[in-house]
C-alpha positions in Angstrom: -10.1 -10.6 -7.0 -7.8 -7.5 -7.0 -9.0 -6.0 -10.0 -8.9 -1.9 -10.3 -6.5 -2.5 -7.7 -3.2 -0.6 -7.4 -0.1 -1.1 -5.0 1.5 2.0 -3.9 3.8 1.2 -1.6 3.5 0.0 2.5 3.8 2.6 5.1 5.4 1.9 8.6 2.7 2.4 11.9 4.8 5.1 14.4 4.7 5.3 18.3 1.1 7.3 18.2 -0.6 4.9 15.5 -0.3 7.7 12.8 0.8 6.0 9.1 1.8 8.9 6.2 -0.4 7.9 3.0 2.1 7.6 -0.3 2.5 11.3 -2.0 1.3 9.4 -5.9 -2.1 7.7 -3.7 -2.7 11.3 -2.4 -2.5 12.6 -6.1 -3.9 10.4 -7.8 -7.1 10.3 -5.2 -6.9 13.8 -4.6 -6.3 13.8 -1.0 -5.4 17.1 0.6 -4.3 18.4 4.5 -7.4 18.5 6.5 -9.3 16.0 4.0 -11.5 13.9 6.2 -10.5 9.9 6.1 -12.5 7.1 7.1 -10.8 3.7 8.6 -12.5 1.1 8.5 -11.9 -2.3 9.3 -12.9 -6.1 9.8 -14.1 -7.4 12.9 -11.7 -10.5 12.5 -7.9 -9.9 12.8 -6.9 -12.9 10.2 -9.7 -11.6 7.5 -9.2 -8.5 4.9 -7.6 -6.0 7.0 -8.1 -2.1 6.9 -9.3 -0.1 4.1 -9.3 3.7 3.7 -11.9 6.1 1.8 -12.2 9.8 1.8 -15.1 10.7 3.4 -16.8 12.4 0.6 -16.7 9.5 -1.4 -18.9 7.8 1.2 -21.8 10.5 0.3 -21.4 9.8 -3.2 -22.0 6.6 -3.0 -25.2 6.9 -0.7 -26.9 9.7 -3.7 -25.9 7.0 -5.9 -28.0 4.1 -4.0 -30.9 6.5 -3.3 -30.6 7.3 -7.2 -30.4 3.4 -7.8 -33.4 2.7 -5.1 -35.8 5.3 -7.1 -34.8 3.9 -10.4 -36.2 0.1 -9.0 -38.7 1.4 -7.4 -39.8 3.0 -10.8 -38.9 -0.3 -12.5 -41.5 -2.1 -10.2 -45.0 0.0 -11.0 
């Protein structure tokens, strides 16, 4: 269930929401100052939780569909 999945610590929420992201997770992802995040979220409270992804990894993986959606397209002529 958690495979390719690495703990890097837990962060404490302050007074205006804002949460400081582990220096290693910021190296080892490459995050920089002024690197867009996106926050995303379950609907339900009790399920999953929050989950963070740079923004340019969300563009990467749309080419990667379109390239994936033109390849079984292909495979269906």
């Amino acid at each position: 269930m958690f495979k390719g999945i690495k703990f890097y610590g837990s962060v404490k929420v302050g007074e205006r929401g804002q949460i400081a992201l582990p220096v290693e997770l910021r190296k080892k992802q490459g995050i920089k100052p002024g690197d867009k995040i996106l926050v995303l979220g379950r609907e339900e409270k009790d399920a999953a939780g929050v989950f963070l992804m740079k923004a340019d990894m969300l563009s990467k993986m749309m080419e990667r569909f379109k390239d994936f959606g033109r390849m079984m397209r292909e495979v269906k002529k």
